[in-house]
C-alpha positions, 0 to 999 in steps of 0.5 A, a space after each residue: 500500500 502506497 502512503 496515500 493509501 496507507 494514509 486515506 484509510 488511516 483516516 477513515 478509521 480514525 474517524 468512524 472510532 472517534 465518532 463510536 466513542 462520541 456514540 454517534 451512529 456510524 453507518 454506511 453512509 458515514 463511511 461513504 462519505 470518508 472515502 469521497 472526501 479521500 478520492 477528491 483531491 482534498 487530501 492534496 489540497 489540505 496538506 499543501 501538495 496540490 502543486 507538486 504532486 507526485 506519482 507512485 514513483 516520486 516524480 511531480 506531474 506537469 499538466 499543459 494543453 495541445 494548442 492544436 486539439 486543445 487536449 489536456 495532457 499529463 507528464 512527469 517532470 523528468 521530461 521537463 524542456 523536451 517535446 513530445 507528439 500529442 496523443 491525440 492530434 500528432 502536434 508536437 508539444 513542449 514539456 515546460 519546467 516545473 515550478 513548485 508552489 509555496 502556497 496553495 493558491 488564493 484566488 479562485 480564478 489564478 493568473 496564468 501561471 509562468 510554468 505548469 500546472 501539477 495534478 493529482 492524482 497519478 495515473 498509470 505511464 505512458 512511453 512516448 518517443 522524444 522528439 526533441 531532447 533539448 529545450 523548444 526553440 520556439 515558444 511553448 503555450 502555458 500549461 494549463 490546469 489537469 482535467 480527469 479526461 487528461 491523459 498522462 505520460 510516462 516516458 523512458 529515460 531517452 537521455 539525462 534531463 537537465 536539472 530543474 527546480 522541480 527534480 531538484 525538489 522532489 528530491 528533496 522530498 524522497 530525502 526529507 523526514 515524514 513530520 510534514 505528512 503526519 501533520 498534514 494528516 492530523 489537519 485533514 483528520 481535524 477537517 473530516 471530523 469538523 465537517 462531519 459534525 457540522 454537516 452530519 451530526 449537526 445538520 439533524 434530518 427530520 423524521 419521517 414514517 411508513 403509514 401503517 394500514 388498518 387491521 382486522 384481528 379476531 378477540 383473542 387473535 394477537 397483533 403486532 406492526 412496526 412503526 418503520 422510518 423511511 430512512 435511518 435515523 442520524 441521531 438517537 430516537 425513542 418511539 411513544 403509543 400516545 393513544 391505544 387501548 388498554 393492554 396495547 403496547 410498544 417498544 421505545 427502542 425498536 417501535 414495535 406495538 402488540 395487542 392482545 384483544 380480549 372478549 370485552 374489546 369485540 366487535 369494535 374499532 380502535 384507534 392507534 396513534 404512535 410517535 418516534 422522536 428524537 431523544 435530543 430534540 422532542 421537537 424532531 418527530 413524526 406520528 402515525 396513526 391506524 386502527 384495528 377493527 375486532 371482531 366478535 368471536 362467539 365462544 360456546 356457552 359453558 354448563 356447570 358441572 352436574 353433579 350425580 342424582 340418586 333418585 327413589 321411584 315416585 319421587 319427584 327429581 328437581 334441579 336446576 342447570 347453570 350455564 353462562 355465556 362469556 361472549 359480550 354482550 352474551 347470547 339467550 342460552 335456551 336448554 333442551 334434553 336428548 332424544 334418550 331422556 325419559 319421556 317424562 322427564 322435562 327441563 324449562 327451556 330458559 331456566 334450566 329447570 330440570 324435572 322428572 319423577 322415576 316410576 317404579 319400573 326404573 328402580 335398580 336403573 341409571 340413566 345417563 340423560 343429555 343436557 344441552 345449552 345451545 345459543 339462540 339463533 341458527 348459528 348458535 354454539 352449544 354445550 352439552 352436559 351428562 346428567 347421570 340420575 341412579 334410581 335407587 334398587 328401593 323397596 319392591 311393591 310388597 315391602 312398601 306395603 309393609 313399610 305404609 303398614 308399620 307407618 300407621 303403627 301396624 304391627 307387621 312382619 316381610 318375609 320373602 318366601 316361595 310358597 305352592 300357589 296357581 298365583 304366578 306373581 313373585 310370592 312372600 309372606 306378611 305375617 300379623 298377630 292376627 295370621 298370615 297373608 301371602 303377597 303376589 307381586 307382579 312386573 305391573 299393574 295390568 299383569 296382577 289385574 289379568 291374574 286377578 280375572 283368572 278367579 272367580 268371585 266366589 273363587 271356586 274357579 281359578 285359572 279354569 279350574 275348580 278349587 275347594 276351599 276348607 278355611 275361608 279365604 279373601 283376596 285384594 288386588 291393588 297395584 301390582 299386588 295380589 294378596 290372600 288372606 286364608 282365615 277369618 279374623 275381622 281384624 286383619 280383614 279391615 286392616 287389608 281392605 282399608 289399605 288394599 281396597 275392597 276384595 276382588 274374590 272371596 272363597 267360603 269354605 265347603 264341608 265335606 266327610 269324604 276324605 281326601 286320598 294322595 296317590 302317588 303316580 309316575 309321571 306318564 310321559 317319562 315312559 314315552 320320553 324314554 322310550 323316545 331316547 332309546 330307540 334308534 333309526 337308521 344305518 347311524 342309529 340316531 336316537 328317536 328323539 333327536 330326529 325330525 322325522 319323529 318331531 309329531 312323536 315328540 310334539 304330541 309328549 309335550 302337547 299332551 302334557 301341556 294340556 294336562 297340566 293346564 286342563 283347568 286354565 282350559 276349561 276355564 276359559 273355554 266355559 261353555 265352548 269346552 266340548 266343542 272345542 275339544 271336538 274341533 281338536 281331536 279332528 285337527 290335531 296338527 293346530 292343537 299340539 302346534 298351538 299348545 307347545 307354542 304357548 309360552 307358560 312364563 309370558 302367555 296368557 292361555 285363557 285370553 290365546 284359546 278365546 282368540 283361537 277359538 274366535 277365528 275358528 268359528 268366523 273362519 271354519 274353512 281357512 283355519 286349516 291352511 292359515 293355521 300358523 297365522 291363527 297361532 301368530 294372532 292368539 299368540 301376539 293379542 293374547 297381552 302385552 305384545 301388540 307394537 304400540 305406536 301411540 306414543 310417536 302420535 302423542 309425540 307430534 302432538 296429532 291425532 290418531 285416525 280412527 279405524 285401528 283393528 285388532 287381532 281377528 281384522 288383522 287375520 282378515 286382512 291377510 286373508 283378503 291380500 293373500 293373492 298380492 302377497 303372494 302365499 307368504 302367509 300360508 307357508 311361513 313359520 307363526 314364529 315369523 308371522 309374530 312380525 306382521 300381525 302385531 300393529 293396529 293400522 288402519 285397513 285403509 292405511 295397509 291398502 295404501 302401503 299395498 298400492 305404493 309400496 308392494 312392488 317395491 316389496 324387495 329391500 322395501 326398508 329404503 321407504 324410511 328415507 321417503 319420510 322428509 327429516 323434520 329438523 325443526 321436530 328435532 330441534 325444538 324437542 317436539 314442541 314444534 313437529 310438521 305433523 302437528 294437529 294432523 291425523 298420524 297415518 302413513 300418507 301423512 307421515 311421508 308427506 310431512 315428515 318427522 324424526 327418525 322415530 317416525 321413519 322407522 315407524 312409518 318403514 316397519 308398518 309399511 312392511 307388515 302391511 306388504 307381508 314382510 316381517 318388520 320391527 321398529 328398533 331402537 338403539 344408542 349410537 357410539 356417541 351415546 345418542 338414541 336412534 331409531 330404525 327398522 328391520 325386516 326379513 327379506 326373503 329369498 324362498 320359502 317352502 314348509 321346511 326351509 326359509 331363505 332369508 337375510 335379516 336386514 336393516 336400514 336407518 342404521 347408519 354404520 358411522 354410528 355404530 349401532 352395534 346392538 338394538 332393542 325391541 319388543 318381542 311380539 309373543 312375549 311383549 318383553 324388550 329384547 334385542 335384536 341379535 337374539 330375534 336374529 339367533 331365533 329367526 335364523 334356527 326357525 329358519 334354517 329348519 321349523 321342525 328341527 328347532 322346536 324338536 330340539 326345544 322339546 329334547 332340552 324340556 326332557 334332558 332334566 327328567 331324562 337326567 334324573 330319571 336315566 341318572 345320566 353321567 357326565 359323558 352320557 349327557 355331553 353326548 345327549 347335548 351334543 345330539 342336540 346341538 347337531 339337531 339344532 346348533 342355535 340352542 341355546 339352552 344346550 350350549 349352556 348346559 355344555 357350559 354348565 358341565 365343562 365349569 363344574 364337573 372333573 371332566 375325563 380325557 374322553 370328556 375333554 375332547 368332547 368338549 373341545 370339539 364342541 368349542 370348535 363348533 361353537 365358532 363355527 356356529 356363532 360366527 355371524 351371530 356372536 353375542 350369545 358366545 360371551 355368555 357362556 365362554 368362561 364356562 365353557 372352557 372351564 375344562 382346560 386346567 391350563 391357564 395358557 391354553 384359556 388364554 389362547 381359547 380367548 384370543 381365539 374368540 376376541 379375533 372371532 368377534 373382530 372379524 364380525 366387527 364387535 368391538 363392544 363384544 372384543 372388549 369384554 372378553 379382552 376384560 376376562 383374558 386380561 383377568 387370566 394374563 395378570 394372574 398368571 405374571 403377565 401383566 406386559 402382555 396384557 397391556 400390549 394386547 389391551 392396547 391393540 385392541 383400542 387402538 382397532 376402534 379409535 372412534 368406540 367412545 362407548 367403550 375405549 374410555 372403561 378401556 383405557 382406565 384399565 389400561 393406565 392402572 395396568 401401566 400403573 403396576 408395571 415399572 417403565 410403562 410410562 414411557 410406552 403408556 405415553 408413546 401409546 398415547 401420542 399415537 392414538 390421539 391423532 386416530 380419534 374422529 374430533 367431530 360429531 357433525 359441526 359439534 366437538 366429539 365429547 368423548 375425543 375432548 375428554 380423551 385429550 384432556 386425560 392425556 395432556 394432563 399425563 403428558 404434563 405429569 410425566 414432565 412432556 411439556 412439548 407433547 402437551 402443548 402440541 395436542 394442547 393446540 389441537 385441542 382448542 382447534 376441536 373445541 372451535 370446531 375446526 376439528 376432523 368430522 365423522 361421516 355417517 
């Protein structure tokens, strides 16, 4: 680096370090401004060298012009006196000598100088030839000053040049000591820095600022903008928030300004303004102003937590729901109850007010009742809360009577006990001072009052037969009590009526001197029975009583003892028609043995079955032979309770119900009359499937109408529940308002209008039986827990006297729901079943009529064949195992396998026996699984070995998985897991729970019992946390987080638990990431689940 250079650059960071330490703000600018100040010949100027300016060799440049082409030129003053061509014209030029110069010049316009003029700063040499060495004779032009666009020369030493004043000066300098540049560099630092200040520092530049656009923000939703300046500032600034809203802020140093808008700053616009000054001069500023417009975020309202009830039947339960709304201003909050509540139960649509009596029919019962808080309007959010209410088990019917009796100071005693009556009512004892009444309690009221009719006044007749009394006897009925009181004391007499009412019956004793005789004889039909199970047929020697080619032998054992058994209750309800009805019977034994072994003694009622039987016989003597299973539907189904109740969809749209409903001998009628349209279906199906079509009383001329539009569309006919339009403000309003409101409740109304799923499955299953074809309305809660209705029915495939095809099927039950399991009144019994065990009956029917009622028949005589034949264990598991070959849908067989697998010590022989029945028990079960559970753990009580049962369970969860069960797989993962900690394997029982919810992420019925066990599980094992969390993180993101546009509250609820385990277990980073997903589910941004 030459010494210019050195020098230029020594100034400048001379300069920038000065200005650091005197905190001034250095910036590119600053350092530009040096370096200019450098390169222009200011550096010349002030050290005095402007005149005498030297190359990078030391030699003084001479700057003169061509008088020719009047170019500037440039040469060193080694070439003073000689001449030299332009470069640019040719024209021959002198080189003057040199002068330096004491001074710099003091006039801005200097006379012409005497010699020439030296420029800085050099430029690169040009060699030239000489033309002349010695001086010019002729006169040369004065030099003139050097120009940027003069060029320079440097020439070759040709020959010595004299010597001059300027060679002899530069000499000089080259010898001379380097005082005099550290002082001219000194001067120009003092220079650059004066000028600095006074032309940068103190000339202070106004302040100017960016505008700043208007924002839009979300309450809740942060801002942050920067009050930016158009160029930086020269000096030090400060930035000020002189208006803002409260919370809102900025920083002094860099201007940025953040705001947070809480719910009390939406909807509305507010106003920013913002200053940046200068810290010297307050004076020195500029503002910016802007505003911020917040809009409302509607936050879902919030319900109290509910705490559980206990509740006594009877009993009124009142409470009121709190919720709030934290918007501002907050919404109306209107309260409604789910579709599952009871139908009594109630709750003020603005209060809140919750009100419901449980009746006695709920006791030992807990309902899980939904309460929503929903916003008004149509886009109103809502919140949902579980009201759990358990009735207490309380105290049966007999002993609040006994409690009503010691409260008006009567001494009495319970007991319960069995006691030998014709009264089928659940028997107990009232003991007084004054003698004993026995009590009859019943499901209800109309059960003990059907009871009550079956005696006579006098009581000489009860259940169609004669009874002879020796003591007086008095009989009450209140409620679902019948009480008999055997003695006279008038006492306890006055006691019962006052409490109990007036007797219904009252029996005087008769005196007779012939004296009663007991005889002991063997039952009859042991014999026949025997006989049955002994005898064989055919090359394989199958016993009698297990082929269908002897089911009339067998059925008429059971016919005829059932008459026996019950010759009174016939009697007594035939009366005067006894003999004649005998009469018909003995020519048509096929209907009386078919009639009397369908009547099922626990849930009949024989008096009221034979009447109805007995009707359609004399109005329709000619058909009843070859509608005779349609007879036994009829009587069957009319007979009590079993008949399908529609009023309470009626009641529910507030319509009326039309007039013209039949009963039970228009329902035969009706078939009778559409026999040709439907196709013979009547004639050849079983009376167990034809339950399903003569168990409603709609109109005829609704039933024609179905016929009319729907009977051509018999095939997969179930779709019609979707030809009824959804009434969503029926839904909404809770029934309050219904499109069928004040409209007559019949099936052209129904499609027309329109209602909940309840009437589309009301209106599906009356259209199918209408067109002949087995329908049911079912009901069911979803796997969010929501209530639902749909309709099943059979669809035939063929059907002939021995064999039906079918497939039962449904719709309205939609898969994203889950419905794996639905209820429904049996026809015969009027008891609520499910719809898998209709489905197991169904299918056995099917598969064979005769076979499935023979083996009904082959279980009613394994416990006398037991007894009488004193079977062993391998004997009987043979005579099970026959049973099941003739009928493997028994269930009754497949318990009682279970029952000597469990108890009995089984040898090898036995063992195998029933490990061939295990196999055939997948086999059979495959399809139609619930019935396994029941019996499993029984089942495989045979393997001494815990392994293998814990195999035989893997087998059975991978059974009900392939049928798509998930509530079946979890309750047998719940027994398998029991054997696997129980025997020290307590990791493979976490592995295998795992799996298994991990197999249904969106079970919210049953994942959430599940993973309480799997935490207390991880809980006993050391070092489970880890993969008890890793578990987690995986399954978190496979959970459905919607419900339609409403957060799944059971996905919700499975965050929170693993959040709040993830924080425990100090995963701060897993907490907050599913902590943000969370609030997305809960602002409804989350995944939906499609139906």
């Amino acid at each position: 680096m030459d010494l210019h250079s050195f020098t230029t650059e020594l100034a400048v960071e001379f300069c920038i370090s000065t200005a650091i330490q005197s905190q001034v703000r250095v910036s590119r600018d600053f350092r530009k401004i040096l370096q200019t100040l450098i390169r222009v010949e200011v550096f010349e100027i002030i050290i005095g060298t402007s005149h005498n300016s030297a190359d990078s060799k030391g030699n003084i440049l001479i700057a003169i012009e061509c008088q020719s082409c009047g170019k500037k030129i440039k040469a060193s003053d080694k070439h003073a006196g000689k001449r030299v061509k332009c470069p640019n014209c040719s024209n021959t030029v002198t080189i003057p000598t040199a002068t330096p110069a004491v001074d710099p010049p003091a006039v801005s316009e200097p006379a012409e100088p005497a010699a020439a003029e030296v420029v800085s700063p050099p430029v690169a040499e040009t060699e030239m030839p000489v033309i002349d060495t010695a001086a010019a004779a002729t006169p040369t032009p004065p030099p003139t000053a050097p120009s940027d666009d003069a060029p320079s020369f440097d020439f070759p030493d040709a020959a010595p040049a004299p010597t001059s004043v300027a060679s002899s000066y530069a000499k000089r300098r080259k010898r001379g000591s380097m005082m005099p540049m550290i002082l001219g560099g000194g001067i120009f630092i003092a220079g650059v820095m004066g000028f600095y200040w006074f032309f940068v520092v103190g000339a202070v530049r106004p302040l100017n600022v960016h505008t700043i656009e208007n924002q839009t923000r979300i309450e809740g939703e942060g801002i942050s903008v920067m009050v930016n300046l158009f160029e930086p500032p020269s000096h030090p600034v400060k930035y000020l928030l002189q208006s803002a809203p409260d919370g809102a802020s900025i920083n002094a140093k860099t201007g940025k300004i953040t705001w947070l808008p809480t719910e009390a700053d939406g909807p509305g616009d507010h106003q920013f303004k913002a200053r940046v000054q200068s810290v010297n001069d307050p004076t020195n500023g500029a503002e910016v102003n802007f505003s911020v417009t917040v809009l409302e975020k509607n936050e879902a309202p919030a319900i109290e937590q509910i705490a559980e009830q206990t509740a006594k039947a009877d009993v009124p339960v009142r409470l009121v729901v709190e919720a709030s709304d934290s918007d501002i201003p907050a919404n109306e909050l209107q309260f409604e109850l789910s579709d599952d509540a009871p139908e009594t139960a109630d709750i003020d649509a603005t209060s809140g007010a919750f009100q419901w009596t449980p009746t006695r029919d709920d006791r030992g019962k807990t309902f899980n009742i939904t309460v929503t808080v929903r916003e008004s309007g149509d886009e109103g959010l809502h919140a949902e809360q579980n009201l759990r209410i358990s009735v207490e088990e309380g105290m049966s019917p007999a002993q609040e009577f006994v409690a009503s009796l010691k409260a008006a100071d009567i001494d009495v005693e319970y007991e319960q006990r069995a006691v030998d009556s014709v009264f089928a009512g659940k028997s107990s004892l009232l003991v007084f001072k004054q003698g004993v009444v026995q009590v009859f309690e019943y499901d209800s009221a109309r059960d003990a009052g059907n009871q009550a009719a079956e005696v006579s006044p006098d009581a000489k007749l009860m259940f169609g037969g004669e009874r002879k009394w020796e003591t007086p006897a008095h009989f009450f009925h209140k409620g679902e009590l019948i009480a008999v009181y055997e003695g006279e004391d008038p006492t306890l007499v006055n006691v019962l009526t006052t409490h109990m009412g007036n007797t219904f019956a009252v029996a005087k004793p008769v005196v007779t001197t012939t004296p009663t005789v007991v005889t002991t004889e063997k039952d009859p039909d042991i014999e026949k029975l025997v006989s049955l199970y002994k005898e064989v047929r055919g090359r394989k020697k199958t016993k009698r009583l297990f082929l269908t080619s002897e089911y009339k032998d067998v059925r008429k054992v059971f016919a005829e003892r059932f008459e026996r058994q019950n010759s009174d209750k016939i009697q007594f309800a035939l009366g005067d028609d006894y003999d004649a009805m005998q009469e018909f019977f003995a020519e048509h034994t096929d209907l009386k043995e078919e009639f009397y072994t369908a009547i099922d003694p626990k849930h009949d009622n024989l008096g009221n079955a034979l009447k109805l039987l007995k009707q359609l016989i004399d109005k329709y003597p000619k058909e009843i032979d070859r509608y005779g299973p349609l007879a036994i539907a009829t009587a069957v189904v009319w007979d009590g309770s079993g008949v399908y109740n529609y009023s309470n969809h009626q009641r529910r749209c507030k319509a009326s119900m039309p007039a013209g409903q039949i009963a039970a001998l228009d329902n035969f009628q009706y078939f009778l009359d559409a026999e040709q349209v439907t196709q013979g279906k009547v004639q050849y199906l079983p009376w167990e499937f034809l339950t399903l079509l003569v168990d409603h009383r709609t109109p005829v001329n609704e039933r024609q109408w179905a016929l009319q539009n729907y009977l051509s569309k018999s095939a997969m006919f179930g779709k019609c529940y979707h030809d009824v339009p959804y009434d969503f403000v029926m839904l909404e309003t809770k029934s309050q308002q219904a499109a069928l409101n004040d409209k007559e409740y019949n099936l052209p109304n129904i499609r027309q209008f329109g209602g909940v799923c309840a009437m589309q499955a009301d209106f599906a299953a009356r259209v199918g039986k209408s067109i002949a074809v087995p329908a049911a309305y079912v009901t069911g809660n979803s796997s969010s827990g929501e209530g639902h209705a749909w309709v099943m029915w059979v669809e035939l495939k063929g059907v002939s006297r021995t064999n039906i095809s079918f497939t039962l099927e449904s719709h309205g039950r939609y898969r994203g729901d889950k419905f794996y399991v639905g209820t429904l009144r049996d026809p015969q019994t009027g008891r609520q079943i499910t719809d898998r065990q209709l489905e197991l009956k169904l299918q056995t029917v099917g598969l064979n009529p005769m076979a499935k009622r023979q083996a009904v028949f082959a279980m009613k005589a394994y416990p006398m064949l037991l007894q009488e034949l004193r079977l062993g264990v391998s004997d009987r598991l043979k005579y099970l195992s026959d049973v099941i070959s003739l009928c493997p849908g028994n269930t009754d067989a497949w318990t009682a396998v279970a029952k000597i697998s469990g108890e009995e010590d089984l040898i090898p022989k036995d063992r195998k026996q029933v490990s061939l029945a295990m196999v055939r028990l997948f086999r059979t079960f495959a399809n139609v699984p619930d019935f396994t559970l029941t019996v499993f753990s029984d089942l495989i009580g045979f393997e001494d070995d815990d392994a293998e049962k814990i195999k035989y369970y893997e087998q059975l969860i991978g059974m009900y998985l392939s049928a798509g069960r998930p509530d079946l797989a979890f309750a047998a993962r719940k027994q398998q897991i029991v054997l696997l900690v129980k025997n020290n394997r307590t990791p493979e029982a976490i592995e295998a729970l795992a799996a298994t919810i991990r197999r249904f992420p969106e079970e919210g019925r049953y994942v959430p019992g599940m993973l309480n066990q799997l935490e207390q599980l991880a809980a006993s094992v050391e070092g489970s946390d880890q993969n008890l969390m890793l578990f987690y993180k995986a399954f978190l993101p496979t959970i459905p987080q919607m419900r339609g546009n409403r957060p799944s509250k059971y996905c919700v609820q499975t965050f929170e638990r693993a959040i709040k385990l993830f924080q425990e277990k100090g995963q701060q980073q897993l907490a907050q990431g599913f902590q943000a997903e969370l609030e997305k589910i809960k602002a409804g941004m989350g995944r939906k689940v499609q139906k």
